[in-house]
C-alpha positions as CSV (number, residue, x, y, z in Angstrom):
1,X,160.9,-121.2,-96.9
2,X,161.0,-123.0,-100.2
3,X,157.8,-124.8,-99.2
4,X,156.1,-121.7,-99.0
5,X,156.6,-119.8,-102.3
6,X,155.5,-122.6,-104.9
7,X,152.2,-122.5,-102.4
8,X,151.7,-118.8,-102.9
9,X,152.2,-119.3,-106.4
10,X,149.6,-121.5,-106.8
11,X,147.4,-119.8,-104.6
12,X,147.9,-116.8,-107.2
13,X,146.7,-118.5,-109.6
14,X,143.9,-119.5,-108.1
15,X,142.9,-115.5,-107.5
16,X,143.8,-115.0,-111.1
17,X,141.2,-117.2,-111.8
18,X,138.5,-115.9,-110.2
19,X,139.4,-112.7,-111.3
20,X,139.0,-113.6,-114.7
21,X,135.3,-115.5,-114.2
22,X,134.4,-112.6,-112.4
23,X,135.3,-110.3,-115.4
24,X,133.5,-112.7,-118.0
25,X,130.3,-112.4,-115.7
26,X,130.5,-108.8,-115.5
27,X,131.1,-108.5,-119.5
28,X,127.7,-110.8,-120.1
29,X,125.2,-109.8,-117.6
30,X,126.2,-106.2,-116.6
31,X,125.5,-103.5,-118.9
32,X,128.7,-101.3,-119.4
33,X,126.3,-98.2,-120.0
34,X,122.7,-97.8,-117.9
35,X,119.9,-96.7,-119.8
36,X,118.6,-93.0,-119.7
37,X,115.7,-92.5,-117.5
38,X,113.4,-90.3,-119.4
39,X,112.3,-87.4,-116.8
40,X,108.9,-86.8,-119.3
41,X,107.7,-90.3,-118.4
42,X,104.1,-90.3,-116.1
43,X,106.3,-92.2,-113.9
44,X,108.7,-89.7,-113.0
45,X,105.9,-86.7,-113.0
46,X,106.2,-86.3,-109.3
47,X,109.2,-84.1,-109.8
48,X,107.8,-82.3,-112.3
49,X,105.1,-78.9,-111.8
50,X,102.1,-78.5,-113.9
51,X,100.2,-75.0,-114.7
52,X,98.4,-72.9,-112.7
53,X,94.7,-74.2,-112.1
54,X,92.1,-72.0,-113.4
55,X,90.0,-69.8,-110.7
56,X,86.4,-70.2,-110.9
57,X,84.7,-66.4,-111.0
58,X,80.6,-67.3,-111.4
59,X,79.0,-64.4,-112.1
60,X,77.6,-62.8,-108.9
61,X,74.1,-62.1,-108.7
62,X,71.5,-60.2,-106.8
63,X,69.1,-61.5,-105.5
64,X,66.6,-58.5,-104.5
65,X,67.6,-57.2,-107.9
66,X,66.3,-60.5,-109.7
67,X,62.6,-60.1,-107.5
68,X,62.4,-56.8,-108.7
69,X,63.2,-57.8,-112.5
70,X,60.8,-61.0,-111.8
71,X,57.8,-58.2,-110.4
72,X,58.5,-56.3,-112.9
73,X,58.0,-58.7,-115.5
74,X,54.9,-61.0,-114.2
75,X,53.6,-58.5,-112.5
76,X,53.3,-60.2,-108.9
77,X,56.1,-61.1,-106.4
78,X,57.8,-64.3,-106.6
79,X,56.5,-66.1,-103.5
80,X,58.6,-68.4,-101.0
81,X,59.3,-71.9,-100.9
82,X,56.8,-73.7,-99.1
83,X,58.7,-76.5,-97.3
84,X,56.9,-79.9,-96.9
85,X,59.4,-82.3,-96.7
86,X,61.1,-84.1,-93.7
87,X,64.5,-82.2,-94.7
88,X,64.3,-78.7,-94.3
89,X,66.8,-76.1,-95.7
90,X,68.9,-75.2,-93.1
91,X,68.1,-71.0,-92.1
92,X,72.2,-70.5,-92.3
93,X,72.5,-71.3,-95.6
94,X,72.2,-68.7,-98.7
95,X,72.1,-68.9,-102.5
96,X,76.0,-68.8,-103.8
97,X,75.3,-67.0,-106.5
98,X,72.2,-64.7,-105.5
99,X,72.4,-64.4,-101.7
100,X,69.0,-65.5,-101.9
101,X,67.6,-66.6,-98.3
102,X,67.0,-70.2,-97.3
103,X,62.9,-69.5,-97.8
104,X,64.0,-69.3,-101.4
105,X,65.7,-72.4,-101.5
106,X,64.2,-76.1,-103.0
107,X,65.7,-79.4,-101.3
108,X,66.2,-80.6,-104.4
109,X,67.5,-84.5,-104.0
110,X,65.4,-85.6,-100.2
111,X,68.2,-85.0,-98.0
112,X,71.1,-85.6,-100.0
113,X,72.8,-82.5,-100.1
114,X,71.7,-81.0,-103.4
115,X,69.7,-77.4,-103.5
116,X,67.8,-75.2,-106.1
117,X,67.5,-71.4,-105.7
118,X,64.4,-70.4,-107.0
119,X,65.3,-66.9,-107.2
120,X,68.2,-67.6,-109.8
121,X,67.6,-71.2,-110.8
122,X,71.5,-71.9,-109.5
123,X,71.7,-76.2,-108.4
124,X,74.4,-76.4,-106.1
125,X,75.6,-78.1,-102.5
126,X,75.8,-76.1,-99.7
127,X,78.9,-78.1,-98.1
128,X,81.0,-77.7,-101.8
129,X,82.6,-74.8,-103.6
130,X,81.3,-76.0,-107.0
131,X,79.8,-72.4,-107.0
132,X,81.9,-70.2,-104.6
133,X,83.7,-67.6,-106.1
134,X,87.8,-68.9,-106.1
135,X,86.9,-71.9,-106.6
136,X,90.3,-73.9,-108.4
137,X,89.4,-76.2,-111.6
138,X,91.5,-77.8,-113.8
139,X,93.0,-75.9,-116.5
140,X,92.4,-79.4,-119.2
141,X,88.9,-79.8,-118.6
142,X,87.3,-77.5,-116.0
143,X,86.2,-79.8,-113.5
144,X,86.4,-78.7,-109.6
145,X,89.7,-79.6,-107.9
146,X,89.4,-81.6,-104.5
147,X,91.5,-81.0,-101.8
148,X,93.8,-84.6,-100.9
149,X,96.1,-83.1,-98.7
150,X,97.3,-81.1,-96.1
151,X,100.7,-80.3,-95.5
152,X,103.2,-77.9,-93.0
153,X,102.7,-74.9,-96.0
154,X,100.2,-76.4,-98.7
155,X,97.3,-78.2,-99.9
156,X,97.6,-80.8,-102.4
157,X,94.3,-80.3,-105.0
158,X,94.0,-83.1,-107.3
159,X,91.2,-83.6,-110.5
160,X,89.8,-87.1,-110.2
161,X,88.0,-87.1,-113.7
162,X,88.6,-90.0,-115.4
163,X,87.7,-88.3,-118.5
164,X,90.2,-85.6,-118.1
165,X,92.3,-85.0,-121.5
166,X,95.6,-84.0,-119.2
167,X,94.6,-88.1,-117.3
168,X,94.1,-89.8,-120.8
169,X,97.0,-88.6,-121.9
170,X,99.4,-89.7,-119.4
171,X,97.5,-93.0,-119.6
172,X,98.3,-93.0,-123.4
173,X,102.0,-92.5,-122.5
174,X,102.7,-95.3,-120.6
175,X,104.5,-98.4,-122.1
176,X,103.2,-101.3,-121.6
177,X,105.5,-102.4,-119.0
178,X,104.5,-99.3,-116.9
179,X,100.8,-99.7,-117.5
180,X,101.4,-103.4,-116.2
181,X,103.2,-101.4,-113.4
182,X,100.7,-99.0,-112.8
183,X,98.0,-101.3,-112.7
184,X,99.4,-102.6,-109.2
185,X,101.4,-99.6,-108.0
186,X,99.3,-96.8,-108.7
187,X,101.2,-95.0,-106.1
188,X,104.3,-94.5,-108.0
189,X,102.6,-92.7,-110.6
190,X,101.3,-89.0,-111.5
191,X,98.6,-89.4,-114.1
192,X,96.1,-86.8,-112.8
193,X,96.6,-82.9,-112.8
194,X,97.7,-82.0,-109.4
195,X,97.8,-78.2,-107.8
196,X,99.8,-77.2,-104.4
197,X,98.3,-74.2,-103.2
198,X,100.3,-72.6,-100.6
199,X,98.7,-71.1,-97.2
200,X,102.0,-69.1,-96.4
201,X,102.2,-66.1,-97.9
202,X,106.1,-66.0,-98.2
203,X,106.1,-62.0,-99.9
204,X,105.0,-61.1,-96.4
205,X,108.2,-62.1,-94.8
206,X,110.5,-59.8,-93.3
207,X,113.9,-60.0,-95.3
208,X,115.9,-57.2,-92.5
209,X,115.9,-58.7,-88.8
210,X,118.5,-58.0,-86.1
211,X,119.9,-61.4,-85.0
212,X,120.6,-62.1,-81.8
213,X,123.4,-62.2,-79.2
214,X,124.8,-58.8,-81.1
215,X,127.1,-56.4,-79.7
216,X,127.2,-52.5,-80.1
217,X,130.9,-51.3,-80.9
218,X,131.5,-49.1,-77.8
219,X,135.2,-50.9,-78.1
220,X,135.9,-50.9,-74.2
221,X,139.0,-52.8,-74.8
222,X,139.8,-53.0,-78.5
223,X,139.8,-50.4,-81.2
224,X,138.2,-50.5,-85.0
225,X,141.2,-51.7,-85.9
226,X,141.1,-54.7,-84.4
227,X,137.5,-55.4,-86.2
228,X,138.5,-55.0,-89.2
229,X,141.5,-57.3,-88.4
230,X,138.9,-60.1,-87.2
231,X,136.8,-60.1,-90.4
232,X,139.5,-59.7,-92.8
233,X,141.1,-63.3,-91.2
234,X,137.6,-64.8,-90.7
235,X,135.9,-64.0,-93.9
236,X,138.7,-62.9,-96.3
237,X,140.9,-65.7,-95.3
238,X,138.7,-67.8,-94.8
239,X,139.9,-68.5,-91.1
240,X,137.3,-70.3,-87.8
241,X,137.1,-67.7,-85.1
242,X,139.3,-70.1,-83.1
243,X,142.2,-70.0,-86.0
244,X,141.7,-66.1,-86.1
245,X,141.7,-65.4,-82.3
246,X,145.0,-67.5,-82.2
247,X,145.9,-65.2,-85.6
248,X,145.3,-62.1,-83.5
249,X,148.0,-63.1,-80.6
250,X,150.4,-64.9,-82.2
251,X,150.8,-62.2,-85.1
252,X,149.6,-58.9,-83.9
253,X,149.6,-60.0,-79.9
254,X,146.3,-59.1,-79.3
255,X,144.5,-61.3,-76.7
256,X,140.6,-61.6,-77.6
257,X,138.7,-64.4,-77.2
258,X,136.6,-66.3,-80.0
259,X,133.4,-66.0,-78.4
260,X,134.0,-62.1,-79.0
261,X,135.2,-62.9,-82.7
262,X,132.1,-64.4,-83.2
263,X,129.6,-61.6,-81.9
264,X,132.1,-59.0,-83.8
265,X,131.5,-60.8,-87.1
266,X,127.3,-61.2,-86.0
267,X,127.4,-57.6,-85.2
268,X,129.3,-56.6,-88.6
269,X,126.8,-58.9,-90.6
270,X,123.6,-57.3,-89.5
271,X,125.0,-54.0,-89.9
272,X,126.4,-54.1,-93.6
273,X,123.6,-56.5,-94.4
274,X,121.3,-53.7,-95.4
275,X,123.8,-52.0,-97.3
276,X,125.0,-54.9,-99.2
277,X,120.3,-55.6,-100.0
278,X,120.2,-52.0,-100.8
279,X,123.1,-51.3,-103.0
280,X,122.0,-50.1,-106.7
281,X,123.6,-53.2,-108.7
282,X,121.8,-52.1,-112.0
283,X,121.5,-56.0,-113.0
284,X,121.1,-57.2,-116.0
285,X,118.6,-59.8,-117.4
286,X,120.5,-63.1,-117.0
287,X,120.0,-64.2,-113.1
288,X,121.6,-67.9,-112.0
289,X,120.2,-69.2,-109.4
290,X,121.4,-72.8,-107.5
291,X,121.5,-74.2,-104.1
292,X,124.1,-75.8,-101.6
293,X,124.4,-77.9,-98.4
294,X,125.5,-77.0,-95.3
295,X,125.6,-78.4,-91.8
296,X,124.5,-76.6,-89.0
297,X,124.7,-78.6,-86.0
298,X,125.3,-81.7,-87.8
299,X,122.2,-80.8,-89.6
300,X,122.0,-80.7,-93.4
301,X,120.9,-76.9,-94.1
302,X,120.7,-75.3,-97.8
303,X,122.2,-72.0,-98.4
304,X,120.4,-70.4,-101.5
305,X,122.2,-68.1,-104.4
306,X,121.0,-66.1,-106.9
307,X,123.3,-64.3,-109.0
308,X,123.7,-61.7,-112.0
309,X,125.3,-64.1,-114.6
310,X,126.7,-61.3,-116.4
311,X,127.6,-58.6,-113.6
312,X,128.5,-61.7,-111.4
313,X,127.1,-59.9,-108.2
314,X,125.2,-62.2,-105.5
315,X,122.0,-60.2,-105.8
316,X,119.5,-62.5,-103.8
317,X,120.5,-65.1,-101.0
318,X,119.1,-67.5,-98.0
319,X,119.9,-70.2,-95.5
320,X,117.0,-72.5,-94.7
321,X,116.4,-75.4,-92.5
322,X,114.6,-77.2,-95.6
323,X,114.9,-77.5,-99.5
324,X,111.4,-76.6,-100.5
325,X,109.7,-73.4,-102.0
326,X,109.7,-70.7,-99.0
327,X,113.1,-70.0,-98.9
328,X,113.5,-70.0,-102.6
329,X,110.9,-67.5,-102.9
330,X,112.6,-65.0,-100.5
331,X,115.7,-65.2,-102.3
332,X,114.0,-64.5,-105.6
333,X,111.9,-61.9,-103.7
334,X,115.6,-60.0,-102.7
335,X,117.1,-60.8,-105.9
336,X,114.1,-59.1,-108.0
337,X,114.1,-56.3,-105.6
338,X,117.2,-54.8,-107.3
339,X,115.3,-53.9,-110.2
340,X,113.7,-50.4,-110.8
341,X,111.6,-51.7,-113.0
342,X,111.2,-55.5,-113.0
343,X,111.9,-56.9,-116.5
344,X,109.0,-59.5,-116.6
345,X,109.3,-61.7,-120.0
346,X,112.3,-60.1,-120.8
347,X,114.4,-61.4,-117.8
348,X,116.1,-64.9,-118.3
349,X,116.3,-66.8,-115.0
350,X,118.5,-70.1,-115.5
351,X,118.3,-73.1,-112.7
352,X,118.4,-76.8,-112.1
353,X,116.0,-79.4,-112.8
354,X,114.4,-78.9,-109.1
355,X,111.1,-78.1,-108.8
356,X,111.3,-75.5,-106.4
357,X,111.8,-72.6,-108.9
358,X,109.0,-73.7,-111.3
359,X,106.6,-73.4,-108.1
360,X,108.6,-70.5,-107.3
361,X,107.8,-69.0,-110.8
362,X,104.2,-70.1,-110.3
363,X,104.1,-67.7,-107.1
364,X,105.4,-65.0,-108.8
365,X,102.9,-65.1,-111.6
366,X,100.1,-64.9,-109.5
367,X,102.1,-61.9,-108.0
368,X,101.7,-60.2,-111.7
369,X,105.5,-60.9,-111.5
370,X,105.8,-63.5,-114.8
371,X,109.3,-64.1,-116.4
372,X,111.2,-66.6,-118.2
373,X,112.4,-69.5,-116.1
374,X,114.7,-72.0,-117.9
375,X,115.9,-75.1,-116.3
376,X,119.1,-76.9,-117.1
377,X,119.0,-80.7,-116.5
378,X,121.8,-83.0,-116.0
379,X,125.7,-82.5,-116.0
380,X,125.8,-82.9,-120.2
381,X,124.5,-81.1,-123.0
382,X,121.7,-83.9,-124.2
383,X,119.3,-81.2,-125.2
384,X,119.2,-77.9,-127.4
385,X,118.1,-76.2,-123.8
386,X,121.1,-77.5,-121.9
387,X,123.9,-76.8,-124.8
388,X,122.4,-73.1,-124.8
389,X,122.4,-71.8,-121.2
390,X,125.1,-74.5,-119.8
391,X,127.3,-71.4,-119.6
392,X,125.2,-69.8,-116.8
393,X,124.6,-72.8,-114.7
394,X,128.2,-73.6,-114.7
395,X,128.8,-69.9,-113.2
396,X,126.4,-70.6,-110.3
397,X,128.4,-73.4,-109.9
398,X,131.6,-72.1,-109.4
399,X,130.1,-69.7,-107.3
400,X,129.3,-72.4,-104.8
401,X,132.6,-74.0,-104.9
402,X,133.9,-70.7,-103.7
403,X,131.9,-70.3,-100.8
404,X,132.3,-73.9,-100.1
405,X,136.2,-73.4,-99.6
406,X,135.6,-70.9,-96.8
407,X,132.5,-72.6,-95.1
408,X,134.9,-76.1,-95.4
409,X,137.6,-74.7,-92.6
410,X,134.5,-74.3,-90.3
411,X,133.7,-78.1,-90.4
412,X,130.0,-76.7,-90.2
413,X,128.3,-74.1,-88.2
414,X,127.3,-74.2,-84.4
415,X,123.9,-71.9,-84.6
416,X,121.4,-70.7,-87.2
417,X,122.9,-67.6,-86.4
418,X,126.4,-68.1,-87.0
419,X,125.2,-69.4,-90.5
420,X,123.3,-65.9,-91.2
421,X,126.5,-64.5,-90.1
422,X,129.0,-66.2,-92.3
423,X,126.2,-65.9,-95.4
424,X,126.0,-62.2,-95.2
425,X,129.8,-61.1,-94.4
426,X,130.9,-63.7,-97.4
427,X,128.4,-61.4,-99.7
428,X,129.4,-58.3,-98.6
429,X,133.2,-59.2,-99.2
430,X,132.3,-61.4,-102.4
431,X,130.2,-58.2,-103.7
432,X,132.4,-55.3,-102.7
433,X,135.9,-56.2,-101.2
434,X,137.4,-59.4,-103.1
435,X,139.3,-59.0,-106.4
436,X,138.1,-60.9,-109.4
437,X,139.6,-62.1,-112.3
438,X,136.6,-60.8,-114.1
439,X,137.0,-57.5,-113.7
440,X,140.8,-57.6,-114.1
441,X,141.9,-58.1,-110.1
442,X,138.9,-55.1,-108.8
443,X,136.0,-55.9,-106.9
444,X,133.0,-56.3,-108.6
445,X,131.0,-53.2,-107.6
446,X,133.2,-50.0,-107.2
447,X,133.1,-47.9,-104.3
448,X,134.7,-44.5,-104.1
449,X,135.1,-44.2,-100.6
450,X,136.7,-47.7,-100.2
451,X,139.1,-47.1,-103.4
452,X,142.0,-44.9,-101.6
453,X,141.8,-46.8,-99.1
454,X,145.0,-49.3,-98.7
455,X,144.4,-52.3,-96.3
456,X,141.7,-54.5,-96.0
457,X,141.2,-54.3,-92.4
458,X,140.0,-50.2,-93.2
459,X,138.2,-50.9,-95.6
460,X,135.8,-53.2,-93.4
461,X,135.7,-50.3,-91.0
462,X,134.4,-48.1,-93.9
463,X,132.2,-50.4,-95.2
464,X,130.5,-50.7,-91.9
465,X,130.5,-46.8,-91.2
466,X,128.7,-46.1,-94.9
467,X,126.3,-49.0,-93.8
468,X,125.4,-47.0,-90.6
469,X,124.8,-43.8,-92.4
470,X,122.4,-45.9,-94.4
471,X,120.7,-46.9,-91.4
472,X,120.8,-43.5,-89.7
473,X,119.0,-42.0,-93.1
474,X,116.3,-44.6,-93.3
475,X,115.6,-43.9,-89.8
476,X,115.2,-39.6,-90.0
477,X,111.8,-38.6,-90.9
């Protein structure tokens, strides 16, 4: 035993030792604080969205009108081309500008793709859009965007001038060490003007579907009682349908399966779901808008809020299988649909630094829907934007820890439907049944025909009864 302790003294030391080397490498080679990235450098442009090309709208021309004027004027008719070369224009193919016929058309380069309408005196090529009306160009100096890419729900147009002022000028930002880097990964870089022109047209999408595996509420066996006893444990209490069918016996002795839990609470959710999208929140101009992760069969989904800052009401919402622009566009697309009258510059719409809202924004404006979109970056206040609308990011924010402590107890969901589910009942009650400190311990938006009543469980049974009557109404002629 004595043996032992002067050899675990030393051995002490020893660790002491290379503690300390350890230490004195750390203090000279590794910075104690890392260098900001700046987000406005061409090498971090990829997250970034530029403006909205500019849509090419030639004037559009007659062509029987301009052999009139020409007859008119000379005199004669103007006569047709007289093909004598071994490349003949192609009968299919028209002026893109005049209409004018293939007899009035010149083959202008032998072959090589180029063409001259006689009629209006347009050059063009018959397999380009340099002429076509919609054509995209860029907004710095005009030149046709070409298409790069094809994606699930875009196309990628990008302007490949090398003379382009928007090009030079990222060129001109680069420091020298990420010219030298550019010059051998060009890949990492966004120099040129890019456009991502969507083929979905996401303000066609149904926001109202019936989800499946529903039940009607003929109540063969249990009464509306006993509803509004599931929801209040599963969504007000945050409870899994297991915990709450377990609640329902071992507290009220009622035996019901969780399987029925669950299609109760789908049932409930598409029936107060058009309630809670139709209600008249009268918002105000500050929205918050922010995005969280869920799991959905071990799958990472997002689950999409947008909120009245100032009213604190969850006015537009979504759960998606992805983090890109569609579903951030439908919950703008609810959200906005609470106004009367939409405010246009005058709303202030305040997100994170993802670039999902600008595109999202950029949608809207070709919608005639413009507004003011203001993105907070970071978690400090390092810029004059940041120190002045921190306040409504950080409400978003605790609006997503709140939801996260009842989707937590569900250790994530088994079904895109039960995630619908959850979604909309956790609105409905966040909306118009839980109390809030904001509004001194009252729900958020008053309801007379919920205020007498005295327990929750009844007041989820009226909630769903004035939700039918909304249906029933929309439905009558």
């Amino acid at each position: 035993m004595n043996s032992i302790i002067p050899f675990l003294i030393l051995y002490n030391q020893f660790l002491l030792k290379q503690i300390r080397q350890l230490l004195l490498f750390i203090v000279k080679n590794i910075p104690l604080k890392t260098p900001k990235q700046d987000i406005t450098s061409p090498k971090y442009r990829k997250l970034t969205v530029d403006r909205l090309p500019i849509i090419k709208q030639p004037e559009k021309l007659d062509y029987k009108q301009l052999l009139n004027d020409y007859k008119s004027k000379h005199g004669k008719e103007l006569k047709p081309v007289k093909s004598r070369g071994k490349n003949p224009v192609s009968p299919d193919v028209v002026c893109h500008r005049c209409g004018a016929p293939h007899t009035y058309l010149y083959d202008n380069t032998g072959g090589r793709g180029q063409l001259l309408c006689k009629v209006c005196g347009l050059r063009f090529n018959k397999d380009k859009k340099d002429f076509k009306i919609g054509a995209l160009t860029c907004p710095y100096c005009g030149r046709i965007l070409e298409k790069k890419k094809e994606r699930k729900q875009f196309n990628i147009h990008k302007c490949t001038n090398k003379k382009c002022p928007f090009y030079l000028q990222s060129l001109k930002n680069l420091s020298p060490e990420d010219l030298e880097e550019y010059k051998k990964d060009k890949h990492k870089f966004k120099l040129h003007y890019i456009y991502r022109e969507f083929t979905v047209d996401f303000f066609k999408v149904d926001l109202n579907s019936m989800p499946k595996g529903s039940v009607n509420f003929t109540f063969r066996h249990f009464s509306p009682h006993i509803l509004g006893l599931c929801l209040t444990y599963l969504v007000n209490l945050g409870l899994s349908t297991r915990a709450t069918s377990r609640a329902l016996w071992e507290i009220h002795g009622v035996k019901i399966s969780h399987v029925m839990v669950s299609k109760y609470a789908k049932t409930a959710a598409a029936l107060v779901k058009p309630y809670v999208d139709n209600f008249d929140y009268k918002p105000t101009n500050y929205l918050a808008a922010d995005e969280t992760y869920v799991k959905v069969r071990g799958i990472k989904h997002y689950v999409w809020f947008i909120m009245d800052a100032l009213k604190k009401s969850i006015l537009g919402y979504c759960v998606s299988d992805t983090r890109d622009v569609g579903p951030c566009i439908l919950a703008m697309r609810m959200a906005f649909a609470k106004f009367k009258d939409f405010p246009a510059q005058a709303l202030k719409f305040v997100a994170d630094g993802y670039s999902a809202y600008k595109l999202a924004q950029q949608q809207f404006m070709l919608k005639d829907m413009d507004f003011n979109l203001t993105q907070v970056f970071g978690l400090t206040n390092d810029d004059p934007v940041s120190e002045e609308y921190r306040w409504l990011k950080q409400i978003i924010e605790r609006l997503n820890r709140t939801f996260k402590f009842s989707y937590q107890v569900t250790n994530g969901y088994g079904s895109g439907e039960g995630s619908n589910t959850h979604v909309s009942l956790f609105v409905a009650y966040y909306n118009f049944l839980r109390p809030h400190s904001y509004t001194y311990w009252q729900p958020l938006n008053s309801i007379p025909e919920l205020e007498s009543i005295p327990n929750m469980p009844a007041k989820w049974q009226k909630l769903i009864e004035l939700s039918q009557q909304l249906i029933l109404s929309q439905q009558t002629p």
